[in-house]
C-alpha positions in Angstrom: 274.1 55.5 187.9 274.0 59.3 189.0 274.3 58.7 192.3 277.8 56.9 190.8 278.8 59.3 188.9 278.4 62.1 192.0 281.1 59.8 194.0 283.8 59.7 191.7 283.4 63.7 191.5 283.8 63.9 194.8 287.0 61.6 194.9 288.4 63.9 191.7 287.6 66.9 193.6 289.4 65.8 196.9 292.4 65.4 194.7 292.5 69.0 194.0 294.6 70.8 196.5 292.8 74.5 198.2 295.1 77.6 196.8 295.1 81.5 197.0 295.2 83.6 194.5 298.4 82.9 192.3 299.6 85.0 189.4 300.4 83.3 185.9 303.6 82.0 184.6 303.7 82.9 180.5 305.9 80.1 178.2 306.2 81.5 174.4 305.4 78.3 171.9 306.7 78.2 168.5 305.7 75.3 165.9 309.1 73.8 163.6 308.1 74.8 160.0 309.1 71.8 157.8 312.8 71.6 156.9 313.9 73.0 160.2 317.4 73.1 160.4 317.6 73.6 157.1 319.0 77.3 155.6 315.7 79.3 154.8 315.3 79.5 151.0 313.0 83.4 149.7 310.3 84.2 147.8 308.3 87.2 147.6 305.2 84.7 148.9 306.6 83.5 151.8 304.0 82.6 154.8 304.7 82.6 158.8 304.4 80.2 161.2 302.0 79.9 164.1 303.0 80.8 167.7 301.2 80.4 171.1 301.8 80.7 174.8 301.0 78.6 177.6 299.7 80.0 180.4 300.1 77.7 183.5 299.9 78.3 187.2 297.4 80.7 187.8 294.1 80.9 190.5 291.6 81.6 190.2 290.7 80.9 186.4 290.2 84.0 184.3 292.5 85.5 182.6 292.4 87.5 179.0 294.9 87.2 176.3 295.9 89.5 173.4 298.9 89.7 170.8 301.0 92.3 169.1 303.6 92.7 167.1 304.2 92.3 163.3 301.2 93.2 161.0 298.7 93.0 163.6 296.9 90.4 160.6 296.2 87.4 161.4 293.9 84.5 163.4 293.9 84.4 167.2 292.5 81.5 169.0 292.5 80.6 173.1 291.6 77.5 174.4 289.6 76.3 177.1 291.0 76.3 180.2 292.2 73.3 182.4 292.1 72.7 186.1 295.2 71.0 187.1 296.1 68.8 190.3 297.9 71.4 192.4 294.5 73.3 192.2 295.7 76.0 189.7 294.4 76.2 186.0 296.4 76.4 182.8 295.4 77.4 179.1 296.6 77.9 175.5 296.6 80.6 173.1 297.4 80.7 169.6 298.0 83.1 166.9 298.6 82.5 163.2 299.9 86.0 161.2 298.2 86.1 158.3 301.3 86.0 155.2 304.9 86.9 155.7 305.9 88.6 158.9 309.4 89.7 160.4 310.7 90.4 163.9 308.6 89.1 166.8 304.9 88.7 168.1 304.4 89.2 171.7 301.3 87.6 173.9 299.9 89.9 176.6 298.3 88.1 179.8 296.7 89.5 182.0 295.1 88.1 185.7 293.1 91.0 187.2 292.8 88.5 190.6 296.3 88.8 190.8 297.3 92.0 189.3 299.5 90.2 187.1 300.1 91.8 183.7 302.6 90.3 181.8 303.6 88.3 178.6 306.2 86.8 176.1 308.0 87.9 173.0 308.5 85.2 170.5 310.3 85.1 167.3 308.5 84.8 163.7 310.3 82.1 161.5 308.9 82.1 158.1 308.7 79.1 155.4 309.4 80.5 151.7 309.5 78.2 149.0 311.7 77.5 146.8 312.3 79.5 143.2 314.1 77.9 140.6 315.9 79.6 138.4 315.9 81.4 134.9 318.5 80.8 132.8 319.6 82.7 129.9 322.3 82.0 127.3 324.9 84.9 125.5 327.5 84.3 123.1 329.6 87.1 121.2 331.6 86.4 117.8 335.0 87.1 116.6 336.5 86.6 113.8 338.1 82.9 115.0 336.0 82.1 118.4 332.8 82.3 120.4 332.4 83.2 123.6 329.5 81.9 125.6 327.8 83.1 128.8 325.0 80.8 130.1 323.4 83.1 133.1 321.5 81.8 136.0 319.5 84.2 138.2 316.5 84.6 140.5 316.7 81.0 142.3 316.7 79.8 145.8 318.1 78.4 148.2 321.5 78.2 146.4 322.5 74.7 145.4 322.4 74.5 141.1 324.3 72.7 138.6 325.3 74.2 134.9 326.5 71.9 132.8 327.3 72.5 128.9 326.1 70.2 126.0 327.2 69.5 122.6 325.1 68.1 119.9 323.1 66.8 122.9 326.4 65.2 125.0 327.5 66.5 128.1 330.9 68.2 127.1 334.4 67.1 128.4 336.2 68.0 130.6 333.5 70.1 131.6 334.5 74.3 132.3 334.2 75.2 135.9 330.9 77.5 137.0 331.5 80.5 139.3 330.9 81.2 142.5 327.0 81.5 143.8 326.0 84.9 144.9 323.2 86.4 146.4 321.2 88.9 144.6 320.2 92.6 145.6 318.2 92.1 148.9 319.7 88.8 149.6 316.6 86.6 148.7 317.6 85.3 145.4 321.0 83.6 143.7 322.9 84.0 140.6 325.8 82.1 139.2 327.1 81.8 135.6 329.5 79.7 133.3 331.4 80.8 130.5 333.0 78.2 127.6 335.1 79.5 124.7 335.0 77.4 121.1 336.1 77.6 117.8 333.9 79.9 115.4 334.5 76.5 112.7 332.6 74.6 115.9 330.1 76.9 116.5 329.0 76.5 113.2 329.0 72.7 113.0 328.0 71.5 116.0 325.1 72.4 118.9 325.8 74.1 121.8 323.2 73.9 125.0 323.7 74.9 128.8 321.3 72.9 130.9 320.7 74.4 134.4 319.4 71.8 137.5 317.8 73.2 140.5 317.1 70.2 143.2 314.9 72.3 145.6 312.6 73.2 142.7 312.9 69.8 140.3 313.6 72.6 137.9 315.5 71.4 134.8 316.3 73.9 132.2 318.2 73.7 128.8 318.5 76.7 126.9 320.4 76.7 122.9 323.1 78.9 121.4 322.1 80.7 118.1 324.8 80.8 115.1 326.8 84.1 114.8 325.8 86.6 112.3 328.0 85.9 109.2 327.8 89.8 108.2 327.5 93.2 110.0 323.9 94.3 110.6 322.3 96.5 107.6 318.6 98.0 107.5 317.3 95.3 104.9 317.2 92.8 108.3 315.0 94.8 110.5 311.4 93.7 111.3 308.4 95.0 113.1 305.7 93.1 114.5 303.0 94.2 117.1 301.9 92.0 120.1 297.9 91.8 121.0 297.3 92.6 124.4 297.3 89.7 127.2 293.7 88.4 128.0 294.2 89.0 131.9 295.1 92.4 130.9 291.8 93.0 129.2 289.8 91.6 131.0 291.0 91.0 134.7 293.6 94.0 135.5 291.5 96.2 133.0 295.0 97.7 131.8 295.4 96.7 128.4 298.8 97.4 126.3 300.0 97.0 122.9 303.8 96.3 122.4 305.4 97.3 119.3 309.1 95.7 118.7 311.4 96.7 116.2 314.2 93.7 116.2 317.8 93.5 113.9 318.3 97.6 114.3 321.5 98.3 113.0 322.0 101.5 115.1 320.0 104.2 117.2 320.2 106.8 115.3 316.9 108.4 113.9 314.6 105.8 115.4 311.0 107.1 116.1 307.9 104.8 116.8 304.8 106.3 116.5 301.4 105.3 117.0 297.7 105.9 115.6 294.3 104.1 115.8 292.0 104.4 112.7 289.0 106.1 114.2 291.2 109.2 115.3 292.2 110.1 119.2 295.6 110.6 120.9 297.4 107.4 122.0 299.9 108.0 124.7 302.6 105.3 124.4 305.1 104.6 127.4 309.0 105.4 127.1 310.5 103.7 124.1 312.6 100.8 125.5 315.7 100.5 123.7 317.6 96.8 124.7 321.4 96.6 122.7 322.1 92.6 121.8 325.4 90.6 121.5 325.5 90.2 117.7 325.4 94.0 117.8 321.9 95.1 117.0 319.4 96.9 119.2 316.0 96.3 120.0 313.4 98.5 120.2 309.9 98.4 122.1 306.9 100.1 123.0 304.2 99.9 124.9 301.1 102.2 124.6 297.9 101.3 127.0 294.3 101.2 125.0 290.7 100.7 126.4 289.4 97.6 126.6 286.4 98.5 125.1 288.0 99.9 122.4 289.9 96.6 122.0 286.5 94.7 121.5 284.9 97.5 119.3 287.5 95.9 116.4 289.6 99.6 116.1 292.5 99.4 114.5 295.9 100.7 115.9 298.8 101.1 113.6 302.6 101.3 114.6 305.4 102.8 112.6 309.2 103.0 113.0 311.1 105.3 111.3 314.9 104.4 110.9 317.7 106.6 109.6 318.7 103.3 107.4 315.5 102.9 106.3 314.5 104.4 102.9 310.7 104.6 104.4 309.2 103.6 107.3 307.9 100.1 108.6 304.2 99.9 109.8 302.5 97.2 111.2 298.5 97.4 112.4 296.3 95.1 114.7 293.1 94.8 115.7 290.7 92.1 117.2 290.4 89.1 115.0 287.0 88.2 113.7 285.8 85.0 113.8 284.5 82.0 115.9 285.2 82.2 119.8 286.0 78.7 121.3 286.0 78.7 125.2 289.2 76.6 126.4 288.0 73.6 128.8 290.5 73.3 131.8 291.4 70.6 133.6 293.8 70.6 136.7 295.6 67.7 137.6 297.2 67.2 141.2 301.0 65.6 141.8 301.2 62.3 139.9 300.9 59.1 142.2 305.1 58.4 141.3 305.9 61.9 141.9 304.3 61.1 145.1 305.8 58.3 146.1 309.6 59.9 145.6 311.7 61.7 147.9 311.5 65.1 146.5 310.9 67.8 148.4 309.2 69.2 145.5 306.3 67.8 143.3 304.1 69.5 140.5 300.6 70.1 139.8 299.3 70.5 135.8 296.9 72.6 134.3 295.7 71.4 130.7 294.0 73.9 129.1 292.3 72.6 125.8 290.4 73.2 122.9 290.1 76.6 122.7 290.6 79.6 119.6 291.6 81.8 119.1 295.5 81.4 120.5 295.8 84.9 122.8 295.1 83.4 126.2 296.8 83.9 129.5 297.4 81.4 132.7 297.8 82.2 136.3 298.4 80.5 139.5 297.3 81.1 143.1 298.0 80.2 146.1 295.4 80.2 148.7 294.2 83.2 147.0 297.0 85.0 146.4 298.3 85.8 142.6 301.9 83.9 142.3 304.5 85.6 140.1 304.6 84.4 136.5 308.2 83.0 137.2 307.2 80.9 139.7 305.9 78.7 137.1 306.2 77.5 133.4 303.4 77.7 130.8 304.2 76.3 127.0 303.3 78.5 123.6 299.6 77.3 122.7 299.7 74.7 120.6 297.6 73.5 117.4 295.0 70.4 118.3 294.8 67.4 116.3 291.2 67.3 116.1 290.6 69.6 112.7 288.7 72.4 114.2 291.8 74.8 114.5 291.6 74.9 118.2 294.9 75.4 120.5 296.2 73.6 123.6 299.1 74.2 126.1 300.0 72.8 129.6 301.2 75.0 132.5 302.8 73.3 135.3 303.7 74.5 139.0 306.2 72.9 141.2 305.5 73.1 144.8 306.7 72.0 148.0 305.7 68.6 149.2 304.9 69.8 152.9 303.0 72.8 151.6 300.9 70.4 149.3 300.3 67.6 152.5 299.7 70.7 154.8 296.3 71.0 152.6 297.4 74.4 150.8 294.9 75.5 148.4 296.1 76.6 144.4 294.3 77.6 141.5 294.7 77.7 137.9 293.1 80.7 136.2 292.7 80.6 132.6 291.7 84.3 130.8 290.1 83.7 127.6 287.5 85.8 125.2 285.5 82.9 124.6 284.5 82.2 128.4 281.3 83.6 129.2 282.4 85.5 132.1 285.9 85.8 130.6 287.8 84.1 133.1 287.9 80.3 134.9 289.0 78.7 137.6 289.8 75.2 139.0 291.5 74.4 142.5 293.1 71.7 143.9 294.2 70.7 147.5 295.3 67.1 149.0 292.0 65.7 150.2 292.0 65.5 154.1 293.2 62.5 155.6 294.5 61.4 152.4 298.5 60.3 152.3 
């Protein structure tokens, strides 16, 4: 059997031709990202493709291989070598940049038998996914009409449908939408849609602008609100404080309390000023001050606390002083007492009929459960990177039916399909104060081999 095996080497050897010393010719390789041919839709997480070069032709076999270019991050791997028929040898090299990356990569060869030192630039395509949109809707009142402005911003790639309801019916004939524009920076779109009714209308029927993004699966219906039936007067102005947000606490360790002051009829002599009950300065950020269609302003403010202060149960007051207020409005907050139920979570990959569709988007779920009290927060990653909180759609926590006066809510990310099949990894992080170690985690990925 050895004696076998030494003949046929011999015949594959006598099939290799003698050559002299030949220098390397360099082909730049560059993989089609799904969708290609396609217009590239943005997003601030956007990821590169891989690249390689062949490097064919050369004698004798050693030759050294390095990249440059772009970040300089990323993964670089060379394969072994092969010994072709005319003699000469041939390898592969690949580099994958390490997130999103512009311009070009270049692969440098050198073949110190030959003297050759050369190489190829190749162009770095990168694969953003998709963004839907958000979708906000205006309206202004005259004395006999409405005016309605349903805004839709921050999506990509451009393709998205507004349509107008009434009472729940798609209105006819429908208005026409303007044109789609790019944003500042050319990433993103915005479009919008105006409609004009009756004020008698307005006040009978409802009024909805539902917004459809294909590329995302993103749906959206947003609800007119009735026209104030009387100017704005001090006796409608309200002041509530906002906790700060669990990942704030106890993740970013940059805790804030927000103050708002809503229904303000004017500017004029508005001061917000904060204390805490155990004495020591506060230093709140610029007062935000946000004018509304029916007329009124809103006012809000943001002052950054310790988290240990936070969890100590002080007590921060804020108060808004109003020239049309006969005395000021103050509101206090501090950490509720109480039982601590730690939320279980449970993430759920793309349904089996999602699946099976032709979308080029599908969704994962994240059920968080059973938990108290309400102040939590949600975040997604994606292979270890934070995704921004418009990326994604978590609901207001909800009351369980159970009797114990625990909370639920559902956040849901859409993703792309070939992302998901490519074996991308994302997690659902939940921030609560009755986890142990504060925060939890569950990932998902498409198990290998699995269609």
């Amino acid at each position: 059997m050895g004696q076998g095996r030494g003949r046929r080497g011999e015949r594959a050897r006598s099939c290799v031709h003698a050559v002299g010393v030949t220098p390397p010719s360099v082909f730049p390789l560059l993989s089609c990202p799904a969708g290609a041919g396609t217009p590239a839709t943005t997003s601030s997480s956007a990821t590169a493709t891989a690249v390689g070069c062949l490097v064919d032709g050369y004698f004798p076999g050693e030759v050294s291989v390095t990249w440059a270019g772009g970040s300089g991050a990323g993964t670089h791997r060379d394969f072994p070598a092969a010994l072709r028929r005319s003699g000469r040898y041939s390898m592969g090299t690949r580099f994958s940049p390490a997130g999103a990356q512009g311009g070009a990569l270049r692969c440098n060869v050198r073949h110190p038998a030959s003297g050759f030192s050369g190489g190829a630039d190749i162009p770095v395509s990168r694969h953003r996914p998709h963004r839907p949109p958000t979708v906000s809707l205006f309206h202004a009142c005259d004395l006999t009409s409405v005016q309605l402005l349903c805004l839709v911003t921050g999506f990509a790639p451009a393709p998205v449908t507004a349509q107008w309801l009434v009472d729940d019916a798609p209105l006819s004939p429908a208005p026409g939408a303007e044109a789609v524009e790019p944003e500042a920076g050319g990433r993103t779109f915005r479009t919008a849609s105006r409609l004009n009714v009756t004020l008698d209308d307005w006040r009978q029927k409802t009024y909805a602008c539902r917004v459809t993004h294909p590329a995302s699966g993103s749906t959206q219906q947003v609800a007119g609100h009735k026209c104030l039936s009387s100017p704005p007067n001090a006796d409608d102005i309200n002041v509530f404080i906002l906790p700060p947000a669990p990942s704030d606490l106890y993740v970013s360790q940059s805790p804030k309390l927000r103050c708002v002051a809503t229904s303000l009829p004017s500017d004029e002599g508005l001061v917000v000023s904060w204390n805490r009950k155990q004495g020591g300065s506060l230093r709140p950020d610029l007062l935000q001050l946000h004018p509304q269609l029916n007329g009124t302003f809103t006012a809000t403010s943001d002052v950054p606390i310790g988290t240990r202060d936070w969890e100590s149960g002080e007590t921060f007051t804020c108060t808004v002083h109003h020239g049309d207020l006969p005395s000021p409005i103050s509101r206090s907050i501090s950490l509720k007492a109480g039982k601590r139920l730690a939320p279980s979570v449970y993430l759920m990959p793309p349904p089996s009929e999602e699946l099976s569709g032709s979308r080029a988007a599908v969704s994962l779920t994240c059920l968080v459960r059973g938990f108290y009290p309400e102040d939590i927060s949600v975040e997604w990653q994606k292979n270890q990177e934070t995704l921004a909180a418009g990326g994604y759609d978590t609901t207001q926590a909800m009351k369980e039916k159970t009797g114990d006066a625990s909370y639920f809510l559902y956040s849901r990310l859409v993703v792309e399909r070939e992302e998901w099949n490519r074996g991308t990894t994302y997690v659902c992080m939940v921030v609560h104060e009755g986890l142990p170690m504060k925060f939890i985690q569950r990932s998902v990925n498409k198990n290998p081999g699995k269609k």
